[in-house]
N, C-alpha and C positions, 0 to 999 in steps of 0.2 A: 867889193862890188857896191853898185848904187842903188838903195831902194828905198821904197815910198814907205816907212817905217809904219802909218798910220793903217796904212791898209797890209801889210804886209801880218798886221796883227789881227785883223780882222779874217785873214786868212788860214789864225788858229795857228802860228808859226810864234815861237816867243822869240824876243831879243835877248839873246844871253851874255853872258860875262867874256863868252871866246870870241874875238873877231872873225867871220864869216861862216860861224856856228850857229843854231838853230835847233830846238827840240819843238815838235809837232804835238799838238793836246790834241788828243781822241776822245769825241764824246762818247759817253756810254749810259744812255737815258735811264733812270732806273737803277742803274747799276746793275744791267741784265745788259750780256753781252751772246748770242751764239758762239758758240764754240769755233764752229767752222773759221770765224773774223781771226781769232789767235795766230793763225799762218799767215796771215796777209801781214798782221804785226809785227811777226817774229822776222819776216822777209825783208820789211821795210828795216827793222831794226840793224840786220846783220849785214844786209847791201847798202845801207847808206849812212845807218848811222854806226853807233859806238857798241851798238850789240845788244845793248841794254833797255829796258822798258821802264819805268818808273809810276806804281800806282800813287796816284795823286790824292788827297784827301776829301775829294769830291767824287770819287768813284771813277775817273779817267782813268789813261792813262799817254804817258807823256815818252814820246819816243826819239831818246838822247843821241846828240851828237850827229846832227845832219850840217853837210855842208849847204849855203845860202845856195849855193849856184846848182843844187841838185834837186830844187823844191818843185820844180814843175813835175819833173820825174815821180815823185814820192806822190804829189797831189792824184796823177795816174791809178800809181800800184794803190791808194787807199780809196779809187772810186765804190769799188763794190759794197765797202762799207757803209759809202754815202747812199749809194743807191739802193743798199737793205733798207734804211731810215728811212728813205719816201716813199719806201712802198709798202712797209709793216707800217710804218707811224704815219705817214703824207703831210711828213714836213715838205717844205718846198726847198730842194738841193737847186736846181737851175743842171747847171753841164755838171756832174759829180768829178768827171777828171779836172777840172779847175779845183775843187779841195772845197772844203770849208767854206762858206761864203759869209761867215760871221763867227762871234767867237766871245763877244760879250755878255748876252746872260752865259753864266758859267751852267756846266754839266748839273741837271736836276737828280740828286742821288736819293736815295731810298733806303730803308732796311727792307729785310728780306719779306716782309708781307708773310698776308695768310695764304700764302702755298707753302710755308713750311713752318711760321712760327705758330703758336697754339694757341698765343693771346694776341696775334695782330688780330683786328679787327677789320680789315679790307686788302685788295689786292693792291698792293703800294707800285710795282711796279707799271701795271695798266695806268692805275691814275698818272703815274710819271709821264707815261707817251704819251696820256692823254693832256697834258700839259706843253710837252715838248712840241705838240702839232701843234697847240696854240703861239706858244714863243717864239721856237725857231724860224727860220735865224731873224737875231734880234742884236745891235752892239749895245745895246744900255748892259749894266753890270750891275746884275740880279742875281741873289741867292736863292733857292728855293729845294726844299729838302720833304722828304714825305715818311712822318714814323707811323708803324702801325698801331701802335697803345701810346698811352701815357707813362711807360718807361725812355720811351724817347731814346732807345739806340742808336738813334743818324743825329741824334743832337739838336733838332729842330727846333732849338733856342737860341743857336747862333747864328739864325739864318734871317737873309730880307722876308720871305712869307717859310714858315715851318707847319706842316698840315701832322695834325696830330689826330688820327683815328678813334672812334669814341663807341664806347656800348651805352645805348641809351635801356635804362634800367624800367621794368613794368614789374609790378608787386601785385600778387594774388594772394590776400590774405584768409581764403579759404585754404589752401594748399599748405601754409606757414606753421609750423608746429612750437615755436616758441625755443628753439634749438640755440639761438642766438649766435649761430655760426658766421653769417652773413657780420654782424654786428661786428661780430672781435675781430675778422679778416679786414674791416674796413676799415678800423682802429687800430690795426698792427702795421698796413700793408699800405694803407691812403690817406684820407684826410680825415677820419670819425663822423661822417656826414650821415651813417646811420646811428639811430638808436629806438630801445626796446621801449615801447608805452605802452601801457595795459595790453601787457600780453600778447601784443602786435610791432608789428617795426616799422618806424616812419623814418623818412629820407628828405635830409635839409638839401634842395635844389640846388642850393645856393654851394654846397660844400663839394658836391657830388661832382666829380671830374673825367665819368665816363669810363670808370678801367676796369670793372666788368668784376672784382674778385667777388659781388654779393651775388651775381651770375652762378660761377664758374663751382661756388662753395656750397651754394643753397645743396641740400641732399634730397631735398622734396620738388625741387623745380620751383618754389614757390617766388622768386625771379626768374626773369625772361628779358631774349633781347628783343625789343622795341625794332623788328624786320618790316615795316613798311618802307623805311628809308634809308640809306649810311648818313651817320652822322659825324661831325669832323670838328676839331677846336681850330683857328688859324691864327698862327702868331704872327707877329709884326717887327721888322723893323733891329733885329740883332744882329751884333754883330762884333767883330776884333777891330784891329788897327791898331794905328796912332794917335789919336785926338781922345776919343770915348768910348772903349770897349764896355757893352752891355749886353745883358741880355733879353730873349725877346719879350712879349708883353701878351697877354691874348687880346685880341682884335674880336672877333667874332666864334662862340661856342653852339653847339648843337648845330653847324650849318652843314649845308648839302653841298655835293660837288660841281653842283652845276654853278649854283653861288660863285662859288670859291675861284672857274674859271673865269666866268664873268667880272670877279673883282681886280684877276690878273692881268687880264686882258687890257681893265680900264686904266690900272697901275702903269702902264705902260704910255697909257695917252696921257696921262699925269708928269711922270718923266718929261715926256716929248716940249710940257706945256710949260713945267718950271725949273727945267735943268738951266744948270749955270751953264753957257756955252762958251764963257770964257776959262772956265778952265778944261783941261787935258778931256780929265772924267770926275764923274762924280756922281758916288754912290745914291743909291735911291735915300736911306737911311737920316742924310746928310740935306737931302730935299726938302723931307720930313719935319726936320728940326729948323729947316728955316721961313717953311711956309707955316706949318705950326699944325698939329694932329684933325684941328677941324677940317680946315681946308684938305686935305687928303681924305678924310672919310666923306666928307661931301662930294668930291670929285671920284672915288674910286665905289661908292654905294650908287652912285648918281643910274636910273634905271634897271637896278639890280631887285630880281625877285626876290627877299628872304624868305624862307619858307614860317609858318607861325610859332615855331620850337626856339627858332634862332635869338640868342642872345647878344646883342650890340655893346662894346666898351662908351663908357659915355665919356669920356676920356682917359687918357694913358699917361705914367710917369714913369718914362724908364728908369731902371736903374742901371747899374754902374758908376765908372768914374772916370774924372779929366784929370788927362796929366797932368802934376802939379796944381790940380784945384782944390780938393777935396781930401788931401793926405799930405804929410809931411813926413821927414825921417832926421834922423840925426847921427853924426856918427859914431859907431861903434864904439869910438876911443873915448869918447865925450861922458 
């Protein structure tokens, strides 16, 4: 059969290796899905396609072995799902039985947050939807991932923005008994950013990365979490492939989430303003490295509140490497 391949992708439909084969990407905002959706899945799976479901490494999932000529059908049986998303999230679906109506920013995943873990530090899934209303649908090809600590379980160093959850630390040194517990947890477990001085404990800003164990150890409470605001690290800019796999960089620490919307949002009109339009696609990442790190902080701060905590990169160097640039090999036998 004939089809318009360009939109046929924006329809969330991949091109696969079978002729007039097709596997369908289900987003799953968050990585929180109702339960109830699994039957429509399972339906879709065994009536049209190969039976099988495939989780995808973004928290989707990918539903194998549809014929091209069966897609209208399928768009149908998967409206209720579109139509949970605008009216839990108020993305804008348009007709939900037309399917997908875009498919470029990829699914925004999550670790499980504080409903269940004990050192997330926010609800990771809400901020997801609360992003996804922002985004979606969107075809620019956007990573974006949300961990609740700075253990970083969703990896939110390989991602275009990784929001990384933060405990901002307040020290009551009447309450402090000189136990020096906070200290050794900090030096075993993070970066050594405390240390003990005449009998009190002081905390280098500069080292401190938010992860809460001087918090969680203190046995006098003599730490506390900093509750007038959530605060959040935002990385930048990582990623795999072909050309430069690196990882990401922090962009802005101690920020708010409202910030964090409003710099996504603006990323997006950034895109819009220096994407290469001569080719296919092309990664945000890849914008970055040709417009050059100021122009992007310029354009993506441009009218953004920071709050007075918030700490700005004054420039970035990523790391990683270019194939063939920066390493060589030889062979074995040599």
């Amino acid at each position: 059969m004939s089809i318009n391949v360009k939109e046929f992708k924006k329809n969330a439909y991949r091109i696969t290796k079978e002729r007039g084969v097709t596997a369908l990407r289900v987003r799953v905002p968050g990585g929180h899905l109702e339960a109830k959706y699994l039957t429509i899945l399972q339906e879709i799976a065994e009536e049209y396609g190969s039976g099988d479901l495939h989780i995808t490494t973004r928290q989707g999932f990918e539903i194998l072995g549809i014929p091209m000529d069966k897609v209208e059908e399928v768009n149908k049986k998967i409206a209720p799902l579109l139509q949970g998303m605008e009216e839990e999230i108020g993305v804008e679906i348009g007709d939900p039985e037309n399917g997908y109506p875009a498919a470029g920013t990829r699914n925004v995943s999550a670790c499980i947050g504080n409903k269940v873990c004990r050192v997330a530090k926010y609800d990771t899934t809400r901020f997801a939807k609360r992003i996804e209303k922002n985004i979606f649908p969107n075809d620019y090809h956007v990573k974006i991932a949300l961990t609740g600590c700075p253990n970083d379980c969703i990896k939110a160093h390989m991602q275009d923005f990784g929001i990384m959850g933060l405990d901002r630390p307040e020290y009551d040194s009447y309450r402090c008994i000189n136990c020096g517990a906070c200290v050794d947890k900090c030096q075993q477990k993070a970066t050594g950013a405390l240390e003990l001085v005449n009998y009190k404990v002081e905390r280098d800003a500069d080292k401190c990365i938010g992860c809460g164990e001087c918090i969680k150890n203190c046995p006098t409470n003599a730490w506390s979490r900093d509750t007038s605001k959530k605060y959040y690290k935002l990385l930048i800019m990582g990623r795999t492939g072909k050309k430069n796999p690196r990882l990401a960089m922090p962009f802005l620490e101690w920020v708010t989430e409202d910030a964090i919307i409003e710099i996504i949002n603006n990323t997006y009109d950034y895109i819009d303003k220096y994407i290469d339009r001569s080719l296919a696609k092309e990664h945000v990442g890849y914008i970055v490295d040709r417009t050059g790190f100021q122009v992007f902080k310029d354009e993506v701060l441009a009218e953004v509140k920071l709050n007075p905590e918030c700490k700005v990169a004054e420039h970035i160097d990523w790391s990683g490497y270019k194939t063939n640039k920066n390493y060589s090999f030889k062979k074995a036998s040599e």
